[in-house]
N, C-alpha and C positions, 0 to 999 in steps of 0.2 A: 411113815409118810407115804402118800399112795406115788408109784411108780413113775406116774405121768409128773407130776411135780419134780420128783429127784431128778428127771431130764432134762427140765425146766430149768433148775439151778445148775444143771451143768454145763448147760448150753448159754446162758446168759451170768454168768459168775460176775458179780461185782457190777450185773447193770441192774438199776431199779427203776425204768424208765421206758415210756411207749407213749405210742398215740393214736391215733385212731382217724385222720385225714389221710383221705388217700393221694398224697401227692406223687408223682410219676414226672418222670427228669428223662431226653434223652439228647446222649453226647457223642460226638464224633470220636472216637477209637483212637488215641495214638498208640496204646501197647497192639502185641500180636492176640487177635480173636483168641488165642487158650489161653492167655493170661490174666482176665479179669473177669467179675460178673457181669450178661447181658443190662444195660441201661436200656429198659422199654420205654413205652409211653401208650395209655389207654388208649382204645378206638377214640374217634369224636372228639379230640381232644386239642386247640390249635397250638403248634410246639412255635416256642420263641426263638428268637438267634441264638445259640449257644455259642461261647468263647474260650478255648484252652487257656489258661494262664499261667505265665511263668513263676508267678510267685511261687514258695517253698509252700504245699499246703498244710508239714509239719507245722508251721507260723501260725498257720490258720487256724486248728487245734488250739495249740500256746494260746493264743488270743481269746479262744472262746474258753477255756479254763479263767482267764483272765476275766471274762465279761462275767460268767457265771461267779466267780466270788466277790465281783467289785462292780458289777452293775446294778443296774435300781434295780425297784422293787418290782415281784411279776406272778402272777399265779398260770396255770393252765391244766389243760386236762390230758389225760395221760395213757394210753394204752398198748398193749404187746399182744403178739402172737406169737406162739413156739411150737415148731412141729420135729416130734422124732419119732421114729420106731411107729409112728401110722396112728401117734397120740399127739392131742392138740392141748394149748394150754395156755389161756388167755388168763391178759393181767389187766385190770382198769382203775383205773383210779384220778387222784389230783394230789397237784402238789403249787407250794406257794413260799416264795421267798422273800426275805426283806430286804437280801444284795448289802450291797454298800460295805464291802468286808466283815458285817455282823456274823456272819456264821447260822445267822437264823432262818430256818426252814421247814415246811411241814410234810411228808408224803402217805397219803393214804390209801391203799388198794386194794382188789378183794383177786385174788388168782384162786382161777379154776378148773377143772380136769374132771372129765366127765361127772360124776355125782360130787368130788371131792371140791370145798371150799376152802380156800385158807387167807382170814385177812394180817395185813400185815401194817405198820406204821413205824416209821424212819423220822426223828422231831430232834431237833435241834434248838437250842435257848442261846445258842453261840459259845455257852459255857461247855454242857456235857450234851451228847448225842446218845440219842438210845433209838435202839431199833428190835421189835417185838414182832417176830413171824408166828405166828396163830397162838392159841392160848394156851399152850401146854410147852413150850419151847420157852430156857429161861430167858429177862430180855437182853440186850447187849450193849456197853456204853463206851464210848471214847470222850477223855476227858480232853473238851478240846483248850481249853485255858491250859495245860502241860505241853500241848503241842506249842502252842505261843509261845508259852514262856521260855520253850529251848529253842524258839529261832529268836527271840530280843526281839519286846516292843520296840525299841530304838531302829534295830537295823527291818524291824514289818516297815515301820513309817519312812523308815528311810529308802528302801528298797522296796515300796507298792508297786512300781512298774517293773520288776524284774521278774521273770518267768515262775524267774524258783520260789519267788515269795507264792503265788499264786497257786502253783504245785503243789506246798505243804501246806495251803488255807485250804485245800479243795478236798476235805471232810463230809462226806455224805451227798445226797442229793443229787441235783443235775451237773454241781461242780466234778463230783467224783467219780459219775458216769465216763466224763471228758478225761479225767487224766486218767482213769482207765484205758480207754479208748486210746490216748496219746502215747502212753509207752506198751501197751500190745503189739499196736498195729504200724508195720512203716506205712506211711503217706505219702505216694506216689504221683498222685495226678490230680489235678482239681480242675474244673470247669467252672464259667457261669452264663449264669442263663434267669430266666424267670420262670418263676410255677404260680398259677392261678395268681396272676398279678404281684407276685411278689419277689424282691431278688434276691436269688441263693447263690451260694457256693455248695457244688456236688465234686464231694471228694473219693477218692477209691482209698483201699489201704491193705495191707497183705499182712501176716502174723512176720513180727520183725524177729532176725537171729539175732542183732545186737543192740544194744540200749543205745537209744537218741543222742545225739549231739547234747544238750540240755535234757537233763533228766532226775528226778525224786531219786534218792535211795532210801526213803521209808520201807520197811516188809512189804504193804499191800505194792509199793512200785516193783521191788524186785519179784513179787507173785506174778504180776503185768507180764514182767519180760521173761516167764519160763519158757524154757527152750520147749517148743511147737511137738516135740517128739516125747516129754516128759508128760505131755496133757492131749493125748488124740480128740478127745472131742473139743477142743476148742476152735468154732469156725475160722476158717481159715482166708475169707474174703471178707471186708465190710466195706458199706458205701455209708458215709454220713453227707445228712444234707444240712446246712448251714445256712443261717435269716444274714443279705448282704446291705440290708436297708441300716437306715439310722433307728426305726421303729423295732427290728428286731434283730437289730446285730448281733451275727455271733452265735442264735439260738438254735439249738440241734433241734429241726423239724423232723428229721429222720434218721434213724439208723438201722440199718440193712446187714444181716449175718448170714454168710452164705458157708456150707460144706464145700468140699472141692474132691472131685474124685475123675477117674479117665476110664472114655467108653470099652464096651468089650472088645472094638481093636485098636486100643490104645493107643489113638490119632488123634484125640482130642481133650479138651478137658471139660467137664460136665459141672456147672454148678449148680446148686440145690439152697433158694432159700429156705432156712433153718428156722431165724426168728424177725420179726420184724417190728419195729418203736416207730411211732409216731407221734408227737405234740405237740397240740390245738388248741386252739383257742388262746393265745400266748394275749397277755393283757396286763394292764399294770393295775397296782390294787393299791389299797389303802392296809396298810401292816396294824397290826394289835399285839400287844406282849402276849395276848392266854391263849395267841393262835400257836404257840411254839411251848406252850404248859405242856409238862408227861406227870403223871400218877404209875409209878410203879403196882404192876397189881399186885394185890395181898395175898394172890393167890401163888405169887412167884417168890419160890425158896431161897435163891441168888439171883446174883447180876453176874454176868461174864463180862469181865473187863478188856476192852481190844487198841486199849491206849498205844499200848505199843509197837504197835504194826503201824500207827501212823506219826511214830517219834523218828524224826532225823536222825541217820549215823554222820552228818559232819554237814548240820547247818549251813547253808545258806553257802557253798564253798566256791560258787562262781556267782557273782552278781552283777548279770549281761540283763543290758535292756533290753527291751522288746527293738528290733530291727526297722529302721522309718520308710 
């Protein structure tokens, strides 16, 4: 795989997700100027009230995991940029889901690095998830009916508003962007305000030493929370921007990955956007079963099976509502 790519997955590990609107958010500072990344805002551009909120924006996370596996139905369009080492590495694509706890969703994208193309597609039938990065890589599948089956129909339906349910439904897609994001990063601060007419929440978030109050203990959750010194390229600041309307609650418009490093006399801290997600066009669709069809190709020898990084070591073990 060309060089520029393998930076791309090491700088974004476990996101599949960007866009391509360029929204711009800025907020009044409560931590000290070295402890976060600069919030701009383009020339020409009229900036709305912004409002610090005391809410927990850990909650706020929780919640959009929450929307993304049990809200309706949505399509949008999807794009990234990633820069390292003075290589660029854009991802574009769409993606479309039918919500409502089905499990069903579709992601399509083509990433690319200077001559180097590589498409990719992440589909989901609610039953098994397969995800296929270019054509020669075998493809990969989680059976997501096993994951179910070890938390109990009974206690999913009985426990729909509880966090944790939400955390083990959030399989793929834009759901598993968010609990990615959710047990990485502590979340520290959130604001809100409006961007191009619309209400957000802009949260900050810093790479966490220790696992959340409420949190997954599947594999991919405890990869989330490796200690920050066992993985140096994992950026080290992220801003998520959050839809605070009833039209798009909850929807990650932005995600923002910064490096963190201190000037050469060591008075400050420097930060470096690394990659950046945006997603546009957020809209609700009309759903079809053959939009969530896979065809294994015949050209693929095996399937690698990744069931098990998303099976529970001790189901469902706190089942706390969501906070009113």
């Amino acid at each position: 795989m060309n060089a520029s790519v393998s930076i791309l997955c090491l700088i974004c590990a476990a996101v599949w997700f960007s866009n391509a609107a360029a929204l711009a958010f800025q907020a009044t500072n409560t931590q000290p100027p070295n402890t976060q990344p600069p919030i701009t805002q383009p020339p020409n551009t009229q900036q709305s009230a912004i409002t610090v909120v005391t809410i927990d924006p850990n909650q706020l996370v929780l919640k959009a995991i929450h929307q993304a596996v049990h809200g309706p139905p949505f399509l949008c369009k999807v794009h990234q940029s990633s820069q390292a080492y003075d290589q660029v590495v854009v991802v574009s694509g769409d993606y479309k889901a039918s919500g409502g706890g089905s499990g069903q969703f579709r992601y399509t994208s083509r990433m690319s690095s200077g001559e180097t193309t590589i498409d990719t597609i992440q589909v989901s039938d609610g039953r098994l998830m397969y995800t296929q990065v270019g054509a020669k890589d075998a493809p990969r599948c989680v059976n997501i009916d096993q994951v179910r089956e070890s938390l109990g129909s009974n206690s999913i339906d009985q426990f729909r508003d509880s966090p944790e349910v939400s955390i083990y439904l959030a399989i793929g897609g834009h759901a598993e962007l968010l609990r990615n994001l959710y047990h990485r990063y502590r979340w520290y601060k959130a604001v809100e305000g409006r961007i191009d007419g619309v209400d957000v929440w802009q949260l900050v978030g810093t790479l966490r030493t220790e696992p959340p109050r409420i949190s997954g203990n599947a594999l991919v959750d405890k990869q989330a929370l490796t200690p920050p010194a066992a993985n140096p390229n994992l950026p080290a600041e992220v801003r998520l921007t959050l839809g605070r309307s009833i039209a798009t609650a909850y929807f990650p418009f932005r995600v923002e990955y910064f490096s963190r490093s201190k000037t050469s006399e060591d008075t400050q801290t420097v930060h470096k956007l690394v990659s950046k997600l945006v997603h546009s066009e957020p809209s609700s669709t009309t759903i079809s079963e053959k939009d969530f069809a896979y065809k294994v190709p015949d050209s693929a020898d095996k399937i690698d099976y990744e069931t098990n990084q998303y099976m529970p070591e001790t189901p469902l073990a706190r089942k706390l509502p969501f906070p009113q």
